[in-house]
Backbone as CSV, one residue per row, in Angstrom:
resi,resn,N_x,N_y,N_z,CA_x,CA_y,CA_z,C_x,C_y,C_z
1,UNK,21.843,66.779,-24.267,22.243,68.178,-24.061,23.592,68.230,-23.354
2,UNK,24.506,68.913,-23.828,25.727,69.256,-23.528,25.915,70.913,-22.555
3,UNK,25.665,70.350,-21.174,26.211,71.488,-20.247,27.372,72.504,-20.245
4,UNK,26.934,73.523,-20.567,27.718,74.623,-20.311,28.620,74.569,-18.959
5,UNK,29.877,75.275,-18.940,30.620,75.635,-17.513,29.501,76.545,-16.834
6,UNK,29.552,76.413,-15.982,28.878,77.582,-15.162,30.092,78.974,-15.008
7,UNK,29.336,79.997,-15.088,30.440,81.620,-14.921,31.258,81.474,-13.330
8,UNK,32.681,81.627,-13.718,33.318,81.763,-12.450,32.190,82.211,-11.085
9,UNK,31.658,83.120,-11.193,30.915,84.040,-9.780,29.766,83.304,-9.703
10,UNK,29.485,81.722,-10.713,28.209,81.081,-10.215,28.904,79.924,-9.841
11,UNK,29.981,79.490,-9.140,30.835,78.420,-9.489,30.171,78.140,-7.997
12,UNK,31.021,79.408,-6.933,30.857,79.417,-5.707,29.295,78.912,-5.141
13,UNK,28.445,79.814,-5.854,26.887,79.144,-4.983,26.724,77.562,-5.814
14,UNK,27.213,77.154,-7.177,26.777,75.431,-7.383,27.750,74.744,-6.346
15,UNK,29.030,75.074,-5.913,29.133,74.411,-4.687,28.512,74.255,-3.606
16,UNK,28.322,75.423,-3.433,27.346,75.458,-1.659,26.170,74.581,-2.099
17,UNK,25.550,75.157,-3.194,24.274,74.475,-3.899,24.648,72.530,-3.372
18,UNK,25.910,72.175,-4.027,25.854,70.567,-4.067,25.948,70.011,-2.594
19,UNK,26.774,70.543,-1.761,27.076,70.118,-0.648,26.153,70.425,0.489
20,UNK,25.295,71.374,-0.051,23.942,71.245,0.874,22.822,70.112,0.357
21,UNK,22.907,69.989,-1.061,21.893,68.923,-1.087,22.684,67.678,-0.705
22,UNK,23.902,67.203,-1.368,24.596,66.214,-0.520,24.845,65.722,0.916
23,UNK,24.765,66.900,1.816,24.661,66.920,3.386,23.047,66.155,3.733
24,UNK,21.958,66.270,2.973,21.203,66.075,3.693,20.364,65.039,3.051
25,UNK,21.383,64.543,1.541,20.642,63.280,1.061,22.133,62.223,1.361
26,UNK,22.664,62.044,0.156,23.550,61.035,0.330,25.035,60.805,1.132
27,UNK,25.468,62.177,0.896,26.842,62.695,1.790,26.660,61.782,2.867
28,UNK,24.889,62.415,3.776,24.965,62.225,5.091,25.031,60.381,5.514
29,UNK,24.100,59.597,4.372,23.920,58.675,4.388,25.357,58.091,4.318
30,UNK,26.141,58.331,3.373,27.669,58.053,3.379,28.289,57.793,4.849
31,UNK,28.677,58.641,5.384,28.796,58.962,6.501,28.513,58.019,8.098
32,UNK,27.468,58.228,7.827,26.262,57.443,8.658,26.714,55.885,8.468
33,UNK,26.743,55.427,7.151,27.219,54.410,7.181,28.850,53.738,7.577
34,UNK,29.712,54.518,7.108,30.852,54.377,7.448,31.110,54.028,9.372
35,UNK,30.248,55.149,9.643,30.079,55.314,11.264,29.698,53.902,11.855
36,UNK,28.802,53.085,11.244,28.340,51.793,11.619,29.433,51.029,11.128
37,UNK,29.800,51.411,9.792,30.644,50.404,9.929,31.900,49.947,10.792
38,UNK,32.449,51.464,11.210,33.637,51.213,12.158,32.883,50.477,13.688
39,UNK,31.589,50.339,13.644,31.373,50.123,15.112,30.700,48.380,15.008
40,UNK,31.032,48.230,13.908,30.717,46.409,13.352,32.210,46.090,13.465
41,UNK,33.340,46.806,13.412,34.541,46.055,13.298,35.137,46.445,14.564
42,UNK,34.672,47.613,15.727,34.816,47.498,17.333,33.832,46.351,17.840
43,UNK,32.837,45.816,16.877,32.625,44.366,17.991,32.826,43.136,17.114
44,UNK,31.873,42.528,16.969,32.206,41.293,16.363,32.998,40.964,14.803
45,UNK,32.594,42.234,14.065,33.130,41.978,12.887,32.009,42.159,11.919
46,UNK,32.317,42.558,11.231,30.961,43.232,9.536,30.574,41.119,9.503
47,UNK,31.586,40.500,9.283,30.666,39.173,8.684,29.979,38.281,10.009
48,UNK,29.692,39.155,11.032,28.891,38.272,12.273,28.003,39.068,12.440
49,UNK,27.307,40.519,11.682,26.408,41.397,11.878,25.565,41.162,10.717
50,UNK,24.484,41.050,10.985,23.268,41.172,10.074,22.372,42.437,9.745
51,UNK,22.123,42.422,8.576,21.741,44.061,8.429,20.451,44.163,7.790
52,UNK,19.180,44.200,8.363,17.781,44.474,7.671,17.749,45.326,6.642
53,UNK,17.413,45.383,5.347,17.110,46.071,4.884,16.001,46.929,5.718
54,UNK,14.766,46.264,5.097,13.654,46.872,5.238,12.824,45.627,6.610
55,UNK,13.087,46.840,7.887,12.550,46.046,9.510,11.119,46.602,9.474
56,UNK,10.901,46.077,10.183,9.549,46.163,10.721,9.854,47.271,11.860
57,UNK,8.528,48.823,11.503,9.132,50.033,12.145,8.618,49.824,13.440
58,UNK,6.718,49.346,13.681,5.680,49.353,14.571,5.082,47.720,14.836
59,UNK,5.020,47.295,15.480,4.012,45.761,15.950,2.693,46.243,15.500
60,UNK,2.372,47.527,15.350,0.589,47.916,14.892,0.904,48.224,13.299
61,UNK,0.206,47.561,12.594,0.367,47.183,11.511,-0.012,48.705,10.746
62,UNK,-0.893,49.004,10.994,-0.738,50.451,10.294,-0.199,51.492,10.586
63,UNK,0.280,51.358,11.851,1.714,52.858,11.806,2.684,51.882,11.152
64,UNK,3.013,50.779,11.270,4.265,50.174,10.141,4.041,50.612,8.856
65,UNK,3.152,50.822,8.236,2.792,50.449,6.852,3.002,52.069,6.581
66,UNK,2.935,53.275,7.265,2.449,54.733,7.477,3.725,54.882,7.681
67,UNK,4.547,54.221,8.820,6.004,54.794,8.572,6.680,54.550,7.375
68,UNK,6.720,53.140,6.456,7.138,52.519,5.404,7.054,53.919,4.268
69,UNK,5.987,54.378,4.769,4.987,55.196,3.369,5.960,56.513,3.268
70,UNK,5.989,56.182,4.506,7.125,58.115,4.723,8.148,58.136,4.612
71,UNK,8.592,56.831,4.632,10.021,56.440,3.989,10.490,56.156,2.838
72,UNK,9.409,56.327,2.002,9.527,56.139,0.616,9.203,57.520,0.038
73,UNK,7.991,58.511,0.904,8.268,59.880,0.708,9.266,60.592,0.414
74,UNK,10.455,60.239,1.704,11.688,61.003,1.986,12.279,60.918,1.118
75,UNK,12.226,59.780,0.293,13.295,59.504,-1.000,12.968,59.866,-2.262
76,UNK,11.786,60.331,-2.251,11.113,60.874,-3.690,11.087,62.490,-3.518
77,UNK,11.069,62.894,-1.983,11.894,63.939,-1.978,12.922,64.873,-2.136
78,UNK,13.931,63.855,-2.028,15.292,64.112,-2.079,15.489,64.028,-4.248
79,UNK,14.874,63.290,-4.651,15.184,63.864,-5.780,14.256,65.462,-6.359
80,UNK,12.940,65.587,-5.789,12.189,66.370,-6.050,13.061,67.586,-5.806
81,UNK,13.693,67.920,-4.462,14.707,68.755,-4.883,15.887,69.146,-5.623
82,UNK,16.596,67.742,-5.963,17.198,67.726,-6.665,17.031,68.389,-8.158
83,UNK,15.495,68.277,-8.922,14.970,67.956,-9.756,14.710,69.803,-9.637
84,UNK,14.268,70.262,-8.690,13.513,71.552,-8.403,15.218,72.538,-8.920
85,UNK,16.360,72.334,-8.377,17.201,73.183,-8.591,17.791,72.904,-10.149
86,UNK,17.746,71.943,-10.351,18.242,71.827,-11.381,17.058,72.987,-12.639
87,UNK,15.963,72.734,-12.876,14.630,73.416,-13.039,14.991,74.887,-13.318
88,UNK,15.265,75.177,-12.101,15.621,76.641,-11.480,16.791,76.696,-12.374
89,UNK,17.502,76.232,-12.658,18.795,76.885,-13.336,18.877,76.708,-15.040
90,UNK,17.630,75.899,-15.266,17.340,76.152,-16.635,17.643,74.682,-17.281
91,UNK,17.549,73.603,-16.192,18.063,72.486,-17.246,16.770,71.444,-16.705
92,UNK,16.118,71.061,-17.953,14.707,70.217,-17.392,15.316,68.575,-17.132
93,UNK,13.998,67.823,-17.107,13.896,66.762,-17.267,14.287,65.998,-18.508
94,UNK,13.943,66.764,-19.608,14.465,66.116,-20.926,16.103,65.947,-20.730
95,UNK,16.669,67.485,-20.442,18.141,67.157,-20.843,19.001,66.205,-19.743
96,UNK,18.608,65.981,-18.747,19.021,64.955,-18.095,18.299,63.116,-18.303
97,UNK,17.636,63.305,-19.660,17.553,62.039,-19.502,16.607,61.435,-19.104
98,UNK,15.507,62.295,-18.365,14.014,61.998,-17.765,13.190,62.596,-18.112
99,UNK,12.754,62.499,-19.776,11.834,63.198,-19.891,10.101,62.270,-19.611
100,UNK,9.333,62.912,-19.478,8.236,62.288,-18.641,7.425,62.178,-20.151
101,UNK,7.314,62.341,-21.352,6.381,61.995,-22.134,7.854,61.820,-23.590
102,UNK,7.250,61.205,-24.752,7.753,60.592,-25.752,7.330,59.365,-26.483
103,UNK,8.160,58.881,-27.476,7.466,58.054,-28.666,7.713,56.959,-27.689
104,UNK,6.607,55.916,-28.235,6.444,54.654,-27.721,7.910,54.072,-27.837
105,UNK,8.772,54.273,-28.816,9.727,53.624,-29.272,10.539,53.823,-28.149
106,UNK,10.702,55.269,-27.581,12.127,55.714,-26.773,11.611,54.937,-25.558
107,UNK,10.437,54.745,-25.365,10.175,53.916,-23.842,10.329,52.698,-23.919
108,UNK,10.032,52.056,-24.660,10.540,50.267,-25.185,12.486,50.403,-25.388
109,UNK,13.045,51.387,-25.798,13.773,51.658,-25.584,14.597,51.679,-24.040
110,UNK,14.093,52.371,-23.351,14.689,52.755,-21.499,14.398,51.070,-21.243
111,UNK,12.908,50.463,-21.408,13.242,49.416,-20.590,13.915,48.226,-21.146
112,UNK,14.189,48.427,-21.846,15.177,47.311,-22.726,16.371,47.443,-22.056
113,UNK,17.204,48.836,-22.428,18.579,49.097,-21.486,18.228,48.900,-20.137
114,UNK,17.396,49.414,-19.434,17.424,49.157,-18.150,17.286,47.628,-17.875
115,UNK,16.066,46.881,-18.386,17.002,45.505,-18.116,18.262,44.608,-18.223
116,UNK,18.677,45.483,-19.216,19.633,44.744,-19.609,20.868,45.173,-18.444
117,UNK,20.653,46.342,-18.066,21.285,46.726,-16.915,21.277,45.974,-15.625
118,UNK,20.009,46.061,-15.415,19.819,45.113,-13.683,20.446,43.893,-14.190
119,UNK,20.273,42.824,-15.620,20.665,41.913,-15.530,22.452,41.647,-15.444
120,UNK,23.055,42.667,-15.870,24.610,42.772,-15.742,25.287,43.125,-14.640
121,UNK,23.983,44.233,-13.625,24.717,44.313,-12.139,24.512,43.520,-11.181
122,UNK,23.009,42.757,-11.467,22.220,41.659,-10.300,23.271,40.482,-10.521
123,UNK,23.163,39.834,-11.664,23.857,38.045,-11.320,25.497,38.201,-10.991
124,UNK,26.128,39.036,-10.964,27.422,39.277,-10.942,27.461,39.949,-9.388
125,UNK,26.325,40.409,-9.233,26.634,41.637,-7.782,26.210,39.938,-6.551
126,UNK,25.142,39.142,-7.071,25.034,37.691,-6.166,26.310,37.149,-6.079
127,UNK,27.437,37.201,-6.970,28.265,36.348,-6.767,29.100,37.066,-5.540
128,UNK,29.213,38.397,-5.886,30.280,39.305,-4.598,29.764,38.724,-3.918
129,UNK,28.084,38.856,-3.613,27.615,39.246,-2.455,28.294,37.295,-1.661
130,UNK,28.232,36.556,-1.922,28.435,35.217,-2.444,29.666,35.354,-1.221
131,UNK,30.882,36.128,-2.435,32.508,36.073,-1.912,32.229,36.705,-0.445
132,UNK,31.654,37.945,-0.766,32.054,38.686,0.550,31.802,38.426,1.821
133,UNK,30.691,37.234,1.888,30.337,36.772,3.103,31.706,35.191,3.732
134,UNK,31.737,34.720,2.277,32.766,33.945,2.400,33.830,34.343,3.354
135,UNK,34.383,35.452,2.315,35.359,36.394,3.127,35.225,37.237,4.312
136,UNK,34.504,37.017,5.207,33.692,38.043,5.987,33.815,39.366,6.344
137,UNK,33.624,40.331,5.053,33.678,41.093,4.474,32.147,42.251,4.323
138,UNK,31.591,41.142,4.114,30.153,41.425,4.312,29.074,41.554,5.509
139,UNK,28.377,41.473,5.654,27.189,41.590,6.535,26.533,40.613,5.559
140,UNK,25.646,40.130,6.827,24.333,38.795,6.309,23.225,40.207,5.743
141,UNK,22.922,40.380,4.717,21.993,41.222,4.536,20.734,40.150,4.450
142,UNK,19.522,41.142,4.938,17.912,40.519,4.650,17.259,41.601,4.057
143,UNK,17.045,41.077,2.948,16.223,42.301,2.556,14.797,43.131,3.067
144,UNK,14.205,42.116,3.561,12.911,42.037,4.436,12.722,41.254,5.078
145,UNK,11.454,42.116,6.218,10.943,41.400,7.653,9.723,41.604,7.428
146,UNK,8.891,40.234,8.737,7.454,40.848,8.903,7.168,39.810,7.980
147,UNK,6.015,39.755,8.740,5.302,38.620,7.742,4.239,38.947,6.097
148,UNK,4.721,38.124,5.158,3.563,38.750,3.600,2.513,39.133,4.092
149,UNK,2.352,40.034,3.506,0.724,40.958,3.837,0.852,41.554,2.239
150,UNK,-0.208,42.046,1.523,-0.526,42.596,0.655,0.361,43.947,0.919
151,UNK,-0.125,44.784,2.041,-0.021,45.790,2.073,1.857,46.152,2.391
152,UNK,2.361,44.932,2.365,4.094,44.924,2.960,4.361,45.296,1.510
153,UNK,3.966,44.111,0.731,4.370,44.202,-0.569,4.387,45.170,-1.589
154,UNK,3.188,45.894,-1.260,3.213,47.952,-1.626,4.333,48.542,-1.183
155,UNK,4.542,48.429,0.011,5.419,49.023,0.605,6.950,49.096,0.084
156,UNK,6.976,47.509,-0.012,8.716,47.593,-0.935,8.708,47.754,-1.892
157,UNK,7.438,47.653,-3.266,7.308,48.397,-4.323,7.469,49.672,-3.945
158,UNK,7.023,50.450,-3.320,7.061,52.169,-3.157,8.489,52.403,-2.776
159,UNK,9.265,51.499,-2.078,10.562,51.684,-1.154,11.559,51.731,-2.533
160,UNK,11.348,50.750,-3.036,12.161,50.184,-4.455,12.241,51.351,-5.516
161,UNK,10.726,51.937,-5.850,11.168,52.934,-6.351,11.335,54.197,-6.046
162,UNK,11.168,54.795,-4.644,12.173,55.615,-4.096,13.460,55.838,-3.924
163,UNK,13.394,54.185,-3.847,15.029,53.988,-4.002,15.868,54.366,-5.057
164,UNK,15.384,54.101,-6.059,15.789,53.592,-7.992,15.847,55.252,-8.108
165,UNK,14.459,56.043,-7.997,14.622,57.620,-8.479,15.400,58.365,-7.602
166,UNK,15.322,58.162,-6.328,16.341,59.201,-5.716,17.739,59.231,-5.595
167,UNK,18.026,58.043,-5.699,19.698,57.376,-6.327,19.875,58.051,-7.527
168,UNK,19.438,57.434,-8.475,19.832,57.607,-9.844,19.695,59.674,-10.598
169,UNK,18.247,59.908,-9.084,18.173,61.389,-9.914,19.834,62.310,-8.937
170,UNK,19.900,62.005,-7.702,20.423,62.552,-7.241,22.171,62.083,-7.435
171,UNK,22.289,61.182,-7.221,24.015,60.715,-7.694,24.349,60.770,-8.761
172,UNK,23.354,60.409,-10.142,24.026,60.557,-11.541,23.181,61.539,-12.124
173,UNK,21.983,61.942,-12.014,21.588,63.017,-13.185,22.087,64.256,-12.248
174,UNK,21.804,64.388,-10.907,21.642,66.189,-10.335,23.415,66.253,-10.065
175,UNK,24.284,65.706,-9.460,25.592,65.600,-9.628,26.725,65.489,-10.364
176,UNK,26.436,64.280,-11.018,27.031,64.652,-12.309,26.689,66.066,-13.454
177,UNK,25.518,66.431,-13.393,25.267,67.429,-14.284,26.118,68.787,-13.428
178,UNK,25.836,68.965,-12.761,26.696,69.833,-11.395,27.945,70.106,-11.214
179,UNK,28.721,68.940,-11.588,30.491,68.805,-11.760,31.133,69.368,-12.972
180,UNK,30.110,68.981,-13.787,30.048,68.767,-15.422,30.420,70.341,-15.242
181,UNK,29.159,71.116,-15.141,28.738,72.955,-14.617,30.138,73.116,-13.916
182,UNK,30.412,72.713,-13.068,31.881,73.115,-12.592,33.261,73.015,-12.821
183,UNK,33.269,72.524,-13.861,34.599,71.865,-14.797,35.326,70.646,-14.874
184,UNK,34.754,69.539,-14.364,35.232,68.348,-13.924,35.039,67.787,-15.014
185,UNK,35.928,67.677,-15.550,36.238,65.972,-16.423,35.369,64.917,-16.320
186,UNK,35.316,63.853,-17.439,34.340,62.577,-17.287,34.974,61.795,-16.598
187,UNK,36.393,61.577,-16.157,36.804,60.636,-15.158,36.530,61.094,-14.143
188,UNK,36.809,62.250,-13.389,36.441,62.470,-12.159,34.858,62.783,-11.539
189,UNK,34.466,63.114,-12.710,32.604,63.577,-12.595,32.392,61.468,-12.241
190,UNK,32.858,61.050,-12.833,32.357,59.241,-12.417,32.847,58.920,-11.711
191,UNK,34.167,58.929,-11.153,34.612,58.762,-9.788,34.037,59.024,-8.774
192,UNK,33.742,60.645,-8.460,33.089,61.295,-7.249,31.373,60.380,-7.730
193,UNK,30.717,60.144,-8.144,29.345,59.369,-8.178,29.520,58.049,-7.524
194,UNK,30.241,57.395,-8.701,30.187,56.449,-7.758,31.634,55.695,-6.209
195,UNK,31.673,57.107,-6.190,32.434,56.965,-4.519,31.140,57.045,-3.540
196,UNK,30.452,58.037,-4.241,29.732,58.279,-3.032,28.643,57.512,-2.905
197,UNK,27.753,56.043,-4.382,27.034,55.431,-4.676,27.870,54.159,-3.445
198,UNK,28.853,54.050,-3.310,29.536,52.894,-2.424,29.470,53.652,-1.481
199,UNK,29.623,54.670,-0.771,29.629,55.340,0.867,28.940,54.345,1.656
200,UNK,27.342,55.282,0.842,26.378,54.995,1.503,25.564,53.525,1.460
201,UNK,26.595,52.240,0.921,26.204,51.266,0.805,27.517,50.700,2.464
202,UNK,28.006,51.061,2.940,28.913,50.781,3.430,28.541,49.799,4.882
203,UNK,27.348,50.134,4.988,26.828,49.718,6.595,26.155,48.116,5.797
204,UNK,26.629,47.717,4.780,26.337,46.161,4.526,27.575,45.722,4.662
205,UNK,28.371,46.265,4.549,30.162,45.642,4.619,30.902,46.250,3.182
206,UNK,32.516,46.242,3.325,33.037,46.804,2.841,32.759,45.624,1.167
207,UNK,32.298,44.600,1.320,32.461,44.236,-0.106,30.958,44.975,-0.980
208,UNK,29.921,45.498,0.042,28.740,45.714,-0.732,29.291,47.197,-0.894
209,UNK,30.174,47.738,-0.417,30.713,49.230,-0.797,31.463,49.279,-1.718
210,UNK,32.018,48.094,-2.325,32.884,48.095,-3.541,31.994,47.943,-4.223
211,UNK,31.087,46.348,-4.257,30.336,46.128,-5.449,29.362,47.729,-5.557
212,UNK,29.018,48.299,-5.281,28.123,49.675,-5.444,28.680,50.336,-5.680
213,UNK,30.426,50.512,-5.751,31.232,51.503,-6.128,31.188,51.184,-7.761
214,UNK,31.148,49.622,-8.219,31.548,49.269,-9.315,30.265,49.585,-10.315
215,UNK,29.058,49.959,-9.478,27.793,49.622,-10.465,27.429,51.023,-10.730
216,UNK,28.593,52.030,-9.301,28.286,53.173,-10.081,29.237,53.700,-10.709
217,UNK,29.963,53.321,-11.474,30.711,53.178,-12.305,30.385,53.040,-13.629
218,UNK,29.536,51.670,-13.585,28.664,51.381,-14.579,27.708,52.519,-15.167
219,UNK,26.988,52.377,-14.066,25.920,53.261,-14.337,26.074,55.020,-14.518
220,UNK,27.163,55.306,-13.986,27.345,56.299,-14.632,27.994,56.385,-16.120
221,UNK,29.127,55.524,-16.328,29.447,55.398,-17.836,28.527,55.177,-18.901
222,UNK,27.534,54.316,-18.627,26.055,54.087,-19.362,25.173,55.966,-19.568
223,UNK,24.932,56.504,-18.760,24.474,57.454,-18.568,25.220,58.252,-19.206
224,UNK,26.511,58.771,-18.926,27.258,59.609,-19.761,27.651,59.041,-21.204
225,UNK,27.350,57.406,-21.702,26.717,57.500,-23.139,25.654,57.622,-23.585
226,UNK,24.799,57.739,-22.924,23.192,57.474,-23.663,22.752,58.554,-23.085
227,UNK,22.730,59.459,-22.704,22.235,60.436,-21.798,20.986,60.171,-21.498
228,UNK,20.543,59.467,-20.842,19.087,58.510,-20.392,19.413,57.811,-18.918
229,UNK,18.619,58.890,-18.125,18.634,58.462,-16.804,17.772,57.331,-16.777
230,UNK,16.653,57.445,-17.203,15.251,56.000,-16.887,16.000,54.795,-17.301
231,UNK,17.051,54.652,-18.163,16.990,53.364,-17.890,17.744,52.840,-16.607
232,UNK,18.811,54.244,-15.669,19.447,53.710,-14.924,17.992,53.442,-13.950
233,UNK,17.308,54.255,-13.919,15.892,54.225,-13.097,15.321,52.961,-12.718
234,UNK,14.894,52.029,-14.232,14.270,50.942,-14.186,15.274,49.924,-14.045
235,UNK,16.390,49.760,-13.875,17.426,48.976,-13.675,17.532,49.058,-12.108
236,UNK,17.133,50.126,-11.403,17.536,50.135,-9.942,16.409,49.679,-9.390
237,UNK,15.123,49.870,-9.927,14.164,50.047,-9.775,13.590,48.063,-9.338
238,UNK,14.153,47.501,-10.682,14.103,46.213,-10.649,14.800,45.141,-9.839
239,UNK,16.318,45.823,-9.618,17.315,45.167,-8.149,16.269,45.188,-7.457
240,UNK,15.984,45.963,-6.773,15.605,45.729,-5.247,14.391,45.706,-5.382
241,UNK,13.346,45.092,-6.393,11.698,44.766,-6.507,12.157,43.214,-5.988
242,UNK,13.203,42.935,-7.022,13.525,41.602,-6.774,14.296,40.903,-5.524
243,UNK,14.799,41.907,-5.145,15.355,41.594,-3.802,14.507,41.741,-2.681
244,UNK,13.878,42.762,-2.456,12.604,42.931,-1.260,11.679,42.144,-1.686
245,UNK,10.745,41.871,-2.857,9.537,41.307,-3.034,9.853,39.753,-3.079
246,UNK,11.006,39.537,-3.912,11.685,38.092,-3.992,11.389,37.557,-2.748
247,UNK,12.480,37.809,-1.911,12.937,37.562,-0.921,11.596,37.349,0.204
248,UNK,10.893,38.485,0.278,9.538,38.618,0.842,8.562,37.014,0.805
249,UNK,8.271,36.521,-0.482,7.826,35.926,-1.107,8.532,34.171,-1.232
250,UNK,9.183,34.436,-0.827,9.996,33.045,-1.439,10.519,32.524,0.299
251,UNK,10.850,33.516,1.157,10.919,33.218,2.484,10.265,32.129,3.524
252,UNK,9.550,31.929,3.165,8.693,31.002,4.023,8.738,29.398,3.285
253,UNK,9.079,29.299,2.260,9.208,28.111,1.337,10.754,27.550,1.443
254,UNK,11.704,28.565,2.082,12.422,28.198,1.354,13.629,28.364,2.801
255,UNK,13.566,27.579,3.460,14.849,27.305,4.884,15.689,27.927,5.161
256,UNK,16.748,28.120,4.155,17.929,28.793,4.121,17.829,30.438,3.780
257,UNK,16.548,31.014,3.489,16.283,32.082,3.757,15.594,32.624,5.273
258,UNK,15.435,31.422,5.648,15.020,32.021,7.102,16.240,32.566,7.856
């Protein structure tokens, strides 16, 4: 589906509209991160700081597991609104690319592209990640803490795909469709995505803010050909299964991940 301009006198509220949902999903996260980052390069430096993904919230194992849970809430939130205004203004799930039912074919379909996706941003995004520490550029990222438990491992499944839908619904389907509504061009509608897909990657170091600048790049050019959000979905979805659960899993075997 090909978005209409929005009418001059609706221009004004899809702004307010974006920059309020942006303030309180990714903008802020942007932000937030940048803020850490200037305060990694007032002390030791982004490549002498280590950055948890996913810490351990509580020592009592079930408020950890209860905070984890609400943290994966917050992010299935943030597209639910996303998802809710868009709704409201007359554009569903289908025309962005997420439609929730269809032929067996179009779903063998999403996960085909979507792997093929994680596999073009994952082995290439290891090598940055590789340089940037070289270069100390980076932060030591861990993806996870806390020792394997069944119930950890839910947890970064649920985290992973909070992650995957509220990214992908909110930076490339609810934003881009939004710019689109406001008259922005396909270069700049992909620019502003993935500027702001690198912001909020920024508190790993400035090379994990490029490589995330570059994947949303990707991933938005993919999207604005195929108009199919799920596969950016199951592509994000699969990074960080493999990075939290990997990592989770392989930790204790393996030295140089300690």
């Amino acid at each position: 589906m090909t978005v209409p301009e929005a009418a001059p006198r609706e221009r004004r509220l899809l702004r307010a509209e974006v920059a309020i949902v942006l303030t309180v999903t990714f903008a802020w996260s942007g932000l937030y991160s940048l803020v850490r980052l200037i305060g990694y390069q007032l002390g030791a430096g982004v490549g002498s700081t280590t950055v948890t993904l996913n810490p351990v919230r509580s020592p009592h194992a079930v408020i950890d597991f209860l905070l984890q849970v609400l943290g994966a809430v917050q992010l299935f939130g943030w597209a639910a609104l996303a998802l809710y205004l868009l709704i409201r203004s007359g554009i569903g799930f289908a025309d962005i690319g997420l439609a929730l039912r269809g032929p067996r074919a179009a779903l063998m379909r999403n996960i085909g592209l979507g792997t093929g996706l994680a596999a073009l941003i994952g082995i290439p995004g290891l090598a940055l990640y590789a340089a940037g520490r070289a270069l100390s550029v980076t932060a030591s990222v861990v993806p996870a803490s806390g020792d394997v438990q069944w119930w950890r491992i839910l947890t970064y499944v649920l985290l992973a795909a909070g992650n995957a839908v509220a990214e992908e619904v909110v930076v490339v389907g609810y934003l881009m469709t939004r710019l689109r509504q406001l008259g922005m061009g396909r270069a700049g509608t992909l620019a502003s995505s993935a500027v702001l897909r690198g912001s909020y990657h920024l508190y790993q170091g400035f090379g994990a803010g490029l490589g995330n600048l570059v994947m949303g790049l990707v991933f938005g050019a993919a999207y604005d050909r195929w108009r199919r959000l799920w596969p950016l979905v199951i592509a994000h979805f699969l990074l960080d299964v493999v990075a939290f659960v990997g990592y989770a899993l392989l930790r204790p075997h393996l030295g140089f991940l300690r």
